[in-house]
N, C-alpha and C positions, 0 to 999 in steps of 0.2 A: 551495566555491570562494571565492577571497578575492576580497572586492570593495574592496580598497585601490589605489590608482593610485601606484604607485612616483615616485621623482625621474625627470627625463627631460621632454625637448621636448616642449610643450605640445599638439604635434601626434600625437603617442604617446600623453600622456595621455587626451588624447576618445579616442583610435579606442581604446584599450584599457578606456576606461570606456563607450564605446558599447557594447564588446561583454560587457562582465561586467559591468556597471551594474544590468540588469533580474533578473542570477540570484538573488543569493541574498538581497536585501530580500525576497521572497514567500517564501522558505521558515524556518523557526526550525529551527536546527543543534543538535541536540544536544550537551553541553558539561558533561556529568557529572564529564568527569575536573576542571573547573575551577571546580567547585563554583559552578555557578549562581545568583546572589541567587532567592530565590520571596520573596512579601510579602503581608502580609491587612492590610486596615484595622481602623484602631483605630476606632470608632464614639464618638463624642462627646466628640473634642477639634478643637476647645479648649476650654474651660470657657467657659460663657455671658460674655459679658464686662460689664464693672461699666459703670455710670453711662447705662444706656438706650441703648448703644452701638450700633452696627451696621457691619460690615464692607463695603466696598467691591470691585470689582475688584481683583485681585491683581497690582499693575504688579512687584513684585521680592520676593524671598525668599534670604535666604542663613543660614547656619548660622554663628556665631562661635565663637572658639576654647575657649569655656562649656559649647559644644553649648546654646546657647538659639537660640530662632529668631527671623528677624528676618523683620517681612512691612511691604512698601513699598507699600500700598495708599491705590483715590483715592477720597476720601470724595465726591467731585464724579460722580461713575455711581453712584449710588443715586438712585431715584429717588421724586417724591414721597410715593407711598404709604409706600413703606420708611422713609422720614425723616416720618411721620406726626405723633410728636410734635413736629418741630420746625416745623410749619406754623404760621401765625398767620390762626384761632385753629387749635389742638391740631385733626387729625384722627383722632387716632388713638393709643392709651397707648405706643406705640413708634416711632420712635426717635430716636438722633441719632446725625449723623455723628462716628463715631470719631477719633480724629488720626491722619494718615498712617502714621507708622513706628510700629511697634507690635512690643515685644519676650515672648517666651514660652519658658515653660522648657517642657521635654522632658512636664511633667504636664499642661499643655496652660492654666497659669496667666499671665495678661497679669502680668507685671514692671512692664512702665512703656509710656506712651504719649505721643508729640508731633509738633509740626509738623503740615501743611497749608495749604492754602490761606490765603494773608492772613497767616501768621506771621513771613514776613518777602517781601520783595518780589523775590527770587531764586527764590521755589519755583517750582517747573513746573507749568503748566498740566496734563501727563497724568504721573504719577506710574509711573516707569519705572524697573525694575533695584534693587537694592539690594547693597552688602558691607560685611562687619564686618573692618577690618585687624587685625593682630597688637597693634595697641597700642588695640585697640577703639574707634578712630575708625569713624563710620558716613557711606556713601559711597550719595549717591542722583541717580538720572538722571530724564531725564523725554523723553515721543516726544510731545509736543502741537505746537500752532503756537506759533510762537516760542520752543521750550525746543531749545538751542546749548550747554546747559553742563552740570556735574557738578561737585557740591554734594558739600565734606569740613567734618563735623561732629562732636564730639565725643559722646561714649557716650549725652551726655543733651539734646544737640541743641542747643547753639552753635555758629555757621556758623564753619568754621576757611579754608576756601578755595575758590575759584570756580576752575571752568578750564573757561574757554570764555564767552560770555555769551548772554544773550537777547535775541532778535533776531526778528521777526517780517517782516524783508523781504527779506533776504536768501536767495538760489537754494542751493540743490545745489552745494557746492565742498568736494571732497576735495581739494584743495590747501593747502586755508586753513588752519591750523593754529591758529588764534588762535580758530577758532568750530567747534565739534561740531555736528552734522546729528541731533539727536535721536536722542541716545543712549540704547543700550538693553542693554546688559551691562556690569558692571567688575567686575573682580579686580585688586588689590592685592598686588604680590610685596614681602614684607616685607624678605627677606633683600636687594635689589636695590635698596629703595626706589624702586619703579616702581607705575604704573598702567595699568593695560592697558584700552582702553574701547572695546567692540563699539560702531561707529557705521556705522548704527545702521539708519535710519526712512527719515531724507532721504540723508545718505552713505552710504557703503559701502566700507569701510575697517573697516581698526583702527590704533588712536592711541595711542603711549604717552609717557607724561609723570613726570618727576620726582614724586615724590608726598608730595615735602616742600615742594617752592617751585613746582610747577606748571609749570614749564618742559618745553617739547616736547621730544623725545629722539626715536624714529623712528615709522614708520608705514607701511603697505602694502595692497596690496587683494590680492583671490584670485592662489591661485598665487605670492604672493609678488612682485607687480607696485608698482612703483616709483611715489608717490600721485602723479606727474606723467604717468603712465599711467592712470588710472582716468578714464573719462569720467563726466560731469555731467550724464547724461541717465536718464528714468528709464525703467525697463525696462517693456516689456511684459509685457503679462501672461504666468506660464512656461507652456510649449506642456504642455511634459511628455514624458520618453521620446527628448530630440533628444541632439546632443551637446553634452557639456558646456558652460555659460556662463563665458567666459572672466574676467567680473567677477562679484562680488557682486551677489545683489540684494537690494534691501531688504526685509524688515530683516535688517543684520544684530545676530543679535540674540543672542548669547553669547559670553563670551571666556575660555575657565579653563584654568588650567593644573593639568599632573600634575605627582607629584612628580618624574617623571624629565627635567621639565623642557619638554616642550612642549605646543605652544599649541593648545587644540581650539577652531574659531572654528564658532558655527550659523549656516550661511547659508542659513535657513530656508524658504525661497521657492523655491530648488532643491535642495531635498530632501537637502543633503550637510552633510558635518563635512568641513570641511579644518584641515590638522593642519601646524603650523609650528614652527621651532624660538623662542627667544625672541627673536633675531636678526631674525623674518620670513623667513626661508628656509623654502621649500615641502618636504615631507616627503613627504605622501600623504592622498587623499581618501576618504571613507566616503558611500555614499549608503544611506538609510533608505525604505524604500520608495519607487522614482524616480516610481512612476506618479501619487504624491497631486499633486494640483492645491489651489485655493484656496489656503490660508494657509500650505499649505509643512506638511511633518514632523519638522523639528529645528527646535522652537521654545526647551527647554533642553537644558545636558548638566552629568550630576553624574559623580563619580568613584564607583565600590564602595567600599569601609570596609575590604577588605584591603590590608594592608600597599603589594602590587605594583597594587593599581587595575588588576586583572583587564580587571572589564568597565565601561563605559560605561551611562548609566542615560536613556535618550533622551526627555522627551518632547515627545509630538506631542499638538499640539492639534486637528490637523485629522481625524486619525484616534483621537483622542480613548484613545489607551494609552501605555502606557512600553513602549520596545522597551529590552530587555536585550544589548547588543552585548558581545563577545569585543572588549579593545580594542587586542589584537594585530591583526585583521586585519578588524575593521568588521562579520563575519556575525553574524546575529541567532543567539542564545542561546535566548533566551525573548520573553515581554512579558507584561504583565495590564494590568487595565481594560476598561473598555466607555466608548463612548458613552452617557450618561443621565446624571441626577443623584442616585440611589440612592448609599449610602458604599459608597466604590470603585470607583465610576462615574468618570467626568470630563466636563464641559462645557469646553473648552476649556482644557484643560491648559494652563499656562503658564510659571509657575514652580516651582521647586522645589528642595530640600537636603539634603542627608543628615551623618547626627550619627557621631561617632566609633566607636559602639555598632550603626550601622548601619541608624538608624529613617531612613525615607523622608517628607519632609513634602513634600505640593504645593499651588500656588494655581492658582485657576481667576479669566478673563475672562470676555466678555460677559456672559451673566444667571447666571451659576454665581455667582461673588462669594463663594469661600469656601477654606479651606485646609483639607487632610485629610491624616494620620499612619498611615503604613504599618510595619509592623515585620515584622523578618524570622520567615518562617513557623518556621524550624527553626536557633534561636542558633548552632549550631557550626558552619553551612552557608559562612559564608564566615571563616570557619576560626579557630583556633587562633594564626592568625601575625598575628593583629591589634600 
């Protein structure tokens, strides 16, 4: 049974996602004829990294047109013991905090590393989101107090432009267009020269901006609701299982597009993918197991590596797997993971990429603190028509 909510009056849309909403997130569909992703970890990448380093929370992860991986992590969540060397005196032969963006080829080799904290007076207090655009500018957000903006930087980490600013007093205003609510996804439409930026932590919206000169171009909340509609309050906690929430709730926290052109946004916290065209016109929604509570089930979403982007690669961090969705009509496919931190486990799955060839790389939050490389179990599985 397809659990997508068609175009149609928003009052069609709950009563028809109340009543197909619950089915078929609990069950996995079989999907043999559409050639399934399956995936096994790779065990020991990435290579230890150089200079007594150590990895932080994984705030962003994306894939650039190289297929090298990019990981937006915050050197500021490790905590004393882990940063051992860097106590005064020494506690301990390891370590020190790494610099935030940190780039990796596909062998699991650190390229290059920069930025953080104190490198310029723009960075964000939580290290949030990451993209690599077409002309290899590197795009980073951040969801702490005070972080309103996103940060466009050059391959080796010259600040090229600010949209949005830092702001530590200002409320909840999806209106304001001049400041981001702790933004926490971007994509980059190259051909378009556009930015798309899941906002985010404190809004609840998505924003899109010239992505040459920064300038606003449009913006919407769920449903495709006009940002003069989106209230400025913040949600209660989600009940779980009601009907649908006619706004976002925070965060929201993903914004990518397929190649056929429309926009899958995570609005994590109620457990769905709603699907827009680039315009902000509503299309239809996807819900990922409606009954998780706490931190929501669509925390990212990656495309499959075939040609058509089949399926959809979901994960959740609360339920600690990647659900494999059909991304014709939202039903689950497959999934793997577990809860724990064994390789292949996940502790709060968060971000994550996938490379032309089809490897899956993901980062982990709270005390996980680490990124781990999945490769497809069976190379010709998603097929020939790469």
């Amino acid at each position: 049974m397809s659990r997508s909510i068609l175009r149609g009056g928003l009052g069609r849309r709950a009563l028809a996602s109340a009543i197909l909403g619950v089915v078929a997130g609990a069950f996995a569909v079989p999907s043999s004829a559409q050639q399934v992703p399956a995936f096994e970890v790779v065990p020991g990448w990435p290579k230890q990294l150089p200079n007594n380093w150590i990895m932080g929370q994984v705030g962003g992860m994306a894939v650039d047109r190289h297929n090298h991986i990019w990981v937006n992590q915050r050197p500021r969540s490790n905590t004393a013991d882990e940063l051992g060397a860097a106590q005064t005196p020494p506690r301990s032969q390891c370590c020190f905090a790494a610099p935030s963006v940190m780039e990796f080829d596909q062998e699991g080799n650190l390229i290059q590393a920069w930025g953080g904290p104190g490198t310029i007076p723009q960075w964000p207090n939580s290290e949030h989101g990451i993209w690599v655009d077409g002309s290899d500018n590197v795009w980073i957000g951040g969801n702490g107090a005070g972080d309103r903006a996103v940060l466009k930087f050059t391959r080796t980490g010259q600040l090229l432009m600010v949209i949005g600013q830092a702001n530590n007093t200002s409320p909840q205003n999806n209106q304001n267009t001049a400041l981001l609510g702790q933004p926490a996804g971007i994509e980059v439409d190259d051909a378009a020269n556009e930015v798309y930026i899941a906002d985010g932590y404190l809004n609840k919206r998505v924003v899109v901006y010239d992505s040459n000169t920064g300038v606003f171009k449009r913006g919407w909340g769920a449903y495709g609701q006009a940002l003069a509609a989106i209230d400025n309050t913040t949600p209660v906690a989600y009940p779980g299982g009601t009907i649908p929430d006619p706004q976002f709730r925070n965060p929201v926290h993903c914004a990518h597009l397929s190649k056929d052109g429309l926009l899958y946004v995570c609005d994590r916290v109620n457990d769905r993918i709603q699907v827009f065209t680039r315009q902000g016109a509503f299309v239809k929604e996807f819900f990922v197991r409606p009954s998780t509570l706490g931190n929501g089930s669509v925390w990212t979403i990656n495309f499959s590596s075939d040609r058509q982007q089949r399926h959809l690669l979901v994960a959740d961090g609360e339920n600690n797997v990647v659900w494999v969705l059909n991304r014709s009509d939202g039903t689950v496919a497959s999934s793997f993971g577990h809860n724990g931190r064994n390789a292949g486990f996940f502790h709060w799955v968060h971000q994550a990429g996938v490379t032309t060839d089809g490897n899956y790389y993901t980062g982990e939050v709270d005390t996980s603190k680490r990124v781990q490389k999945f490769r497809p179990k069976d190379e010709g599985r998603e097929g020939g028509d790469r």
